[in-house]
C-alpha positions in Angstrom: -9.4 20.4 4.4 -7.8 16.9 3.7 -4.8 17.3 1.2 -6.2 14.1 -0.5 -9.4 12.5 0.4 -11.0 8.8 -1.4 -14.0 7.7 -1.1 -15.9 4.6 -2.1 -12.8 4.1 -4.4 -13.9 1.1 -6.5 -12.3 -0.7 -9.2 -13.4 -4.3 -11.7 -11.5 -5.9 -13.9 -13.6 -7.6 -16.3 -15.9 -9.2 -13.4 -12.7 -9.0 -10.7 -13.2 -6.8 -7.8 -9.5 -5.4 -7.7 -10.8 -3.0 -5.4 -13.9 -2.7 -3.1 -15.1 1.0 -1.7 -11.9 2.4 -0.7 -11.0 5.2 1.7 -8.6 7.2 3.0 -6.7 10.6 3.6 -3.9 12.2 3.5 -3.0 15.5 5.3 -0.3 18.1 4.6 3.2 17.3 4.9 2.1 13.8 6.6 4.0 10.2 6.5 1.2 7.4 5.3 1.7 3.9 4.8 -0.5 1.9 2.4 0.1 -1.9 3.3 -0.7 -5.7 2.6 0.0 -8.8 1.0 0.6 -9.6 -2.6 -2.1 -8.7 -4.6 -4.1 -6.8 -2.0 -4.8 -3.8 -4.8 -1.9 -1.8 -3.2 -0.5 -0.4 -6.5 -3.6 -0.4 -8.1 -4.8 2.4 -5.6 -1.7 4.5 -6.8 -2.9 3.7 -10.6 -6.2 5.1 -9.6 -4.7 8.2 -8.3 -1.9 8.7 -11.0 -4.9 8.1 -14.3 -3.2 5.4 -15.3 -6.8 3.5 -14.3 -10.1 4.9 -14.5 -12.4 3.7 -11.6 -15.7 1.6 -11.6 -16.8 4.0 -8.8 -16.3 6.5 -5.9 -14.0 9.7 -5.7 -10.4 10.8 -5.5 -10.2 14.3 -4.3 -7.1 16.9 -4.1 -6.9 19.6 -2.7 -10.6 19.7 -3.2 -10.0 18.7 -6.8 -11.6 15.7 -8.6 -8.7 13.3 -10.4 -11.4 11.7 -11.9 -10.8 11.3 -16.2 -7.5 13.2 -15.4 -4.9 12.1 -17.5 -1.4 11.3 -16.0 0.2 14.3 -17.0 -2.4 16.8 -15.5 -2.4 14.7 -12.4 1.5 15.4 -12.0 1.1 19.0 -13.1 -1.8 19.3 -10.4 1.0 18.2 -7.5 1.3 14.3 -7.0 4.3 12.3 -8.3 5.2 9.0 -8.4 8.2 6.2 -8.1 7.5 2.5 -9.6 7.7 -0.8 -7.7 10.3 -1.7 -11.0 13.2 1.5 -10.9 11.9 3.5 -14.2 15.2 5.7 -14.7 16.4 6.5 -18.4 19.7 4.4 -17.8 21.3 5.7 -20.8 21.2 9.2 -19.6 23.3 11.0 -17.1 22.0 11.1 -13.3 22.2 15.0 -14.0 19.6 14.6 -17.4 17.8 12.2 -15.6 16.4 15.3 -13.3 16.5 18.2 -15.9 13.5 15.8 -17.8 11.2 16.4 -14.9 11.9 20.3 -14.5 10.0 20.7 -17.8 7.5 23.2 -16.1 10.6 25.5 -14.8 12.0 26.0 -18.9 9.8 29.3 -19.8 12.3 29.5 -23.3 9.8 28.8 -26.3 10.0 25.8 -28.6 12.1 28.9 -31.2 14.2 29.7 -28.5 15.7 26.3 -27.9 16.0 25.1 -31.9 17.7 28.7 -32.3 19.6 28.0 -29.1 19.1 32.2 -28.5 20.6 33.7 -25.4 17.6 33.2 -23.5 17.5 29.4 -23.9 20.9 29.4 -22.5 20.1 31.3 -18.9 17.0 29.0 -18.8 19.2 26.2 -18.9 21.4 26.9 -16.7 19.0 28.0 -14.3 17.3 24.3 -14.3 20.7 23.0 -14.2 21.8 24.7 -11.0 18.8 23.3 -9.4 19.2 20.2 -10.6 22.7 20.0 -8.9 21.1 21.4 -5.9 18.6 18.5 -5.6 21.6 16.3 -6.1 23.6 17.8 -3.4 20.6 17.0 -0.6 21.1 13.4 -0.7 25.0 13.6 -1.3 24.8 12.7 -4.8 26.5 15.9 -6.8 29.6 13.8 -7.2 27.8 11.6 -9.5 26.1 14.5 -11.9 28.0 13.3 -15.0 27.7 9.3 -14.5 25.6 7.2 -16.7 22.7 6.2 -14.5 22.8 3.0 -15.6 26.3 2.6 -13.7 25.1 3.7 -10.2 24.6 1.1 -7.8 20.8 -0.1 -6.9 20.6 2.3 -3.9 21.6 5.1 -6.1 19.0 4.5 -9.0 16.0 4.7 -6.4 17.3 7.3 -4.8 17.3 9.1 -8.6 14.1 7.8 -9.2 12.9 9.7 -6.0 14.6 12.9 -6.6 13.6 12.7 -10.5 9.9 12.6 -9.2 10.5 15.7 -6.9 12.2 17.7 -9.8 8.1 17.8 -10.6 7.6 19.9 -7.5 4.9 17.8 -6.1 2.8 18.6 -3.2 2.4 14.8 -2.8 5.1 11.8 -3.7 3.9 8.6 -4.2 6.6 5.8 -3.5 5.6 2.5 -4.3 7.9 0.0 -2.6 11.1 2.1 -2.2 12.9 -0.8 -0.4 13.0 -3.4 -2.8 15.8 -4.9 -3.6 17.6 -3.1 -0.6 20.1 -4.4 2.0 19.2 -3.2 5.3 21.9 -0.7 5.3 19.9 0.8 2.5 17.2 0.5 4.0 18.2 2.5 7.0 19.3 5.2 4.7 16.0 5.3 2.6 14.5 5.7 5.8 16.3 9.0 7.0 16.0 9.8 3.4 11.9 9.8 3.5 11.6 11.8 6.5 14.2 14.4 5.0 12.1 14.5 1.9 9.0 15.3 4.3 10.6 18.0 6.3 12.9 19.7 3.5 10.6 19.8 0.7 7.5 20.0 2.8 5.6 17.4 1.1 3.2 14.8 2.2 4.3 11.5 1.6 2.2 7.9 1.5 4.3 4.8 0.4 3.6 1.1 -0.2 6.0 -0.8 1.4 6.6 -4.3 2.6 9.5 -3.5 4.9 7.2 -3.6 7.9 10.6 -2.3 9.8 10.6 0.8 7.8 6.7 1.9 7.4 6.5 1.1 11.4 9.2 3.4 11.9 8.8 6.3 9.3 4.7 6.2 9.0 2.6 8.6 11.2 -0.7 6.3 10.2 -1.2 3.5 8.1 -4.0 1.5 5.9 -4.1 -2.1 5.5 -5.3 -3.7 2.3 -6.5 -7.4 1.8 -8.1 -8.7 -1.7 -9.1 -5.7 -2.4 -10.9 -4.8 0.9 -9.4 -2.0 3.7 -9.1 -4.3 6.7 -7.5 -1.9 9.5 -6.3 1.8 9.1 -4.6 3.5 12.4 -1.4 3.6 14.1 1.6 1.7 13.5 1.1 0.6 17.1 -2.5 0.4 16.3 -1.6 -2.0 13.1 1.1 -3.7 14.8 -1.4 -5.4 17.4 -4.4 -5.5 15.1 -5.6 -9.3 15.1 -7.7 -8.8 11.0 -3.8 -7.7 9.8 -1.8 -10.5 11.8 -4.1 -13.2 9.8 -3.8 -11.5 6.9 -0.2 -11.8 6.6 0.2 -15.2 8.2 -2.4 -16.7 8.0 -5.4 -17.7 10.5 
């Protein structure tokens, strides 16, 4: 069974076909890439699969589990999390906080427990916090635990953002345009990061991206979107030679 399976995904907004009978797959522990020109419906798939969308038809499926009227919360609680195309860190927080807020489901300590601050509060907490620091340590960020997020540099924040949305324990990460804004030193990095995120945590992963160097390199399969329509899916050597994407991005 598919980890996450769409079909006839559909989506109108008020007489706009935004999307148009959409599918696709996902396996366990698998690299996807969901790609395509501006305004190709790219991240309003991953609003479809998050709730933040209801759609005009067809059916999301995980682990054999309709998404369908799911709200966003029960979505993440179920196993899929997500990074935004705009960095969505609370910048006034520490990088350390900024992971603790997503490790909500690992506090057992009641709503008493923590006004009262009793003894039991204060081993749950430091329980999430060693974790926390753990997850930092992965991607050789401990050092900046106690820094105002706000002050790390733009590499830093998305890599905070990611972690932040694995502090959920998700079974599948949505990133939606990881690279942007990056230099391609970054860029390089993100990619080794993605595939550690795939093979440490032993998630699936499926990304939008328009870094066509990085989802060529990092994505075991891809799907290609245009005006709302899926124009190729395969390969990235598949995609790379694939005459409907080539016009699509440049143009007939």
């Amino acid at each position: 069974m598919h980890l996450l399976v769409i079909k006839d995904l559909s989506v109108i907004f008020g007489g706009l076909h935004a999307l148009n009978d959409f599918h696709m797959f996902v396996d366990d522990k698998e690299i996807v890439g969901l790609i395509g020109p501006n305004g190709a419906g790219k991240t309003t798939v991953f609003n479809l699969l998050t709730g933040v969308y209801t759609p005009s038809g067809g059916a999301i499926r995980f682990e054999g589990e309709s998404l369908i009227n799911k709200k966003p919360f029960q979505i993440n609680q179920i196993g899929i999390a997500r990074t935004f195309q705009n960095i969505r860190i609370f910048k006034n927080m520490t990088v350390l906080d900024n992971i603790k807020v997503a490790m909500q489901q690992d506090m057992k300590y009641t709503v008493l427990a923590g006004m009262t601050r009793m003894p039991f509060f204060w081993s749950e907490e430091k329980k999430v916090d060693a974790k926390a620091r753990q997850m930092l340590k992965i991607f050789d960020m401990e050092e900046t635990a106690e820094h105002t997020a706000a002050n790390l540099p733009y590499g830093l924040q998305r890599k905070l953002e990611i972690l932040r949305a694995l502090a959920s324990n998700p079974k599948l990460l949505l990133l939606d345009e990881p690279a942007a804004g990056m230099n391609p030193t970054e860029t390089r990095e993100l990619m080794e990061t993605i595939r550690k995120i795939r093979d440490d945590f032993k998630i699936a992963i499926l990304l939008i991206e328009h870094d066509m160097s990085l989802v060529m390199n990092v994505c075991e399969r891809l799907y290609v979107l245009d005006y709302g329509n899926l124009i190729a899916l395969g390969t990235p050597e598949q995609i790379r030679s694939n005459q409907k994407v080539i016009t699509a991005y440049l143009g007939s």
